[in-house]
TORRO-41121 format. One line per 2 residues: their letters; for each residue x, y, z of C-alpha. Coordinates in steps of 0.2 Angstrom, whole numbers, plus 2048, in hexadecimal, padded with zeros to 3 digits. Layout:
A	X,Y,Z ~ ...
***
This chain:
XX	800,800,800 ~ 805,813,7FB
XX	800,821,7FB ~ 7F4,821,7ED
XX	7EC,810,7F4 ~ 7DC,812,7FF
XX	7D6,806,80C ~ 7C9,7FF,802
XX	7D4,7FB,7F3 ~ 7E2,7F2,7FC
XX	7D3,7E7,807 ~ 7D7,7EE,817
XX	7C5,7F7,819 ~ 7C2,7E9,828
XX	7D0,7F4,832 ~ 7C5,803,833
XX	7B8,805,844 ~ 7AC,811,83A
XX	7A2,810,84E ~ 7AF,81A,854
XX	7A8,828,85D ~ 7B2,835,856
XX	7B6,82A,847 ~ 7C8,82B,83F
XX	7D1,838,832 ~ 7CB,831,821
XX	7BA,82A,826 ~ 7B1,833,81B
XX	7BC,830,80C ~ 7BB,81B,812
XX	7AA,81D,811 ~ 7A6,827,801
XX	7B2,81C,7F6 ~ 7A8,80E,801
XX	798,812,7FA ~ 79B,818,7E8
XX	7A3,805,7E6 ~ 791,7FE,7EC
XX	78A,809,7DE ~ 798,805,7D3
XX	798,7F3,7D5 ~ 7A9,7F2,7DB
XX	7B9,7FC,7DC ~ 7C1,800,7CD
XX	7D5,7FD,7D3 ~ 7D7,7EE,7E0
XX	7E7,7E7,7E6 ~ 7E9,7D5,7E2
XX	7F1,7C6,7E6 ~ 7FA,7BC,7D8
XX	7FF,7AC,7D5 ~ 80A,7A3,7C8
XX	803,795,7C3 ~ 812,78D,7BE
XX	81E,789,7CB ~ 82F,78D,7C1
XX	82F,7A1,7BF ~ 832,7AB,7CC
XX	82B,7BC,7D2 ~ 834,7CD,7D8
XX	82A,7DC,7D4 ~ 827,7E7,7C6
XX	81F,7D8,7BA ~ 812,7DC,7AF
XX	803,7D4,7B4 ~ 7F7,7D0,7A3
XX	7E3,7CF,7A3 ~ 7DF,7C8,790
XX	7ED,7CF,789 ~ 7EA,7E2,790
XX	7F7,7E6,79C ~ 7F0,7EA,7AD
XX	7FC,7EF,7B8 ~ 80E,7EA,7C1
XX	810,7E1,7CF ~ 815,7E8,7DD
XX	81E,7DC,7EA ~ 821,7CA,7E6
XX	82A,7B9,7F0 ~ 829,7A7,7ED
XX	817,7A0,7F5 ~ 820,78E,7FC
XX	80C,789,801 ~ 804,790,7F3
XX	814,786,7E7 ~ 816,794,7DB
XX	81C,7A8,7DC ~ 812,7B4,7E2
XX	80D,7C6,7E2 ~ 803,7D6,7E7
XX	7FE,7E1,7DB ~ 7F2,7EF,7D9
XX	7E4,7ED,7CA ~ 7DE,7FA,7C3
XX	7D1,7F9,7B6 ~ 7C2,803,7AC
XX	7B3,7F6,7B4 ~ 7B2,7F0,7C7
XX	7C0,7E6,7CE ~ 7B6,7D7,7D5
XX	7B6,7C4,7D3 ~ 7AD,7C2,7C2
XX	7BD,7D1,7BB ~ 7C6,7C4,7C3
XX	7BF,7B4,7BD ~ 7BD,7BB,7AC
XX	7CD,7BF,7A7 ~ 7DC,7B3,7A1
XX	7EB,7B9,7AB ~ 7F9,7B8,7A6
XX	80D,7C1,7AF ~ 819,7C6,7A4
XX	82B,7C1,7A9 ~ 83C,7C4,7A3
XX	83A,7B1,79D ~ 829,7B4,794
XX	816,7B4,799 ~ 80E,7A7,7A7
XX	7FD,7A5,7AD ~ 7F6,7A9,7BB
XX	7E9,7AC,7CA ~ 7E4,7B9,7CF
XX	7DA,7BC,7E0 ~ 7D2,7CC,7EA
XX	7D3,7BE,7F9 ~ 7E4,7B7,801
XX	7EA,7A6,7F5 ~ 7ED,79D,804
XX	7DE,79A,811 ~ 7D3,7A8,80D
XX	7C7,7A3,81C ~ 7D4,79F,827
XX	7D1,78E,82B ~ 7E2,78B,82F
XX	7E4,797,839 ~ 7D5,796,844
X	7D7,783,848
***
């Protein structure tokens, strides 16, 4: 996150206590952008999580990641996932329709390398126990 990122577009809206009784600097912003997604039908720039599908290339940052052949955007921080068995990455789409799981679903991603193109999945939910099953046992 930077500081051209909002709350909502990074997924870190559940950190905000909108009951607070003097409420918190941005609030109102949060809250705005909160409702004209609603009307919207999503957020039009979302960061995701990537995921090679491929468990050869690697990941550093600054790959262009591909939705049916229109570049979307680079990503922005990248590692080797040793549980999800491929490399990873954050990076924040930006698009000119809602950011949601059909935009996801819909697309065929692809991350261009500096050893050619690779599919992969992208994901507004964490890769690797999204309910936290795991985590909760």
């Amino acid at each position: 996150m930077d500081n051209t990122d909002t709350l909502l577009e990074c997924g870190l809206d559940f950190t905000c206590d909108f009951t607070k009784p003097y409420g918190f600097i941005g609030a109102e912003h949060v809250l705005a952008q909160k409702n004209k997604a609603k009307t919207d039908g999503g957020l039009f720039k979302r960061m995701g999580q990537v995921l090679v599908t491929n468990p050869e290339p690697l990941l550093h940052h600054g790959e262009i990641l591909w939705r049916n052949g229109t570049r979307v955007c680079e990503i922005r921080s990248a590692s080797y996932g040793h549980t999800l068995g491929g490399a990873v990455g954050l990076a924040m789409l930006e698009a000119d329709e809602p950011i949601n799981k059909d935009f996801l679903q819909s697309g065929e991603w692809e991350v261009e390398t500096p050893l050619g193109m690779y599919p992969c999945i992208v994901s507004l939910r964490p890769l690797y126990d999204p309910k936290n099953l795991k985590i909760n046992k």
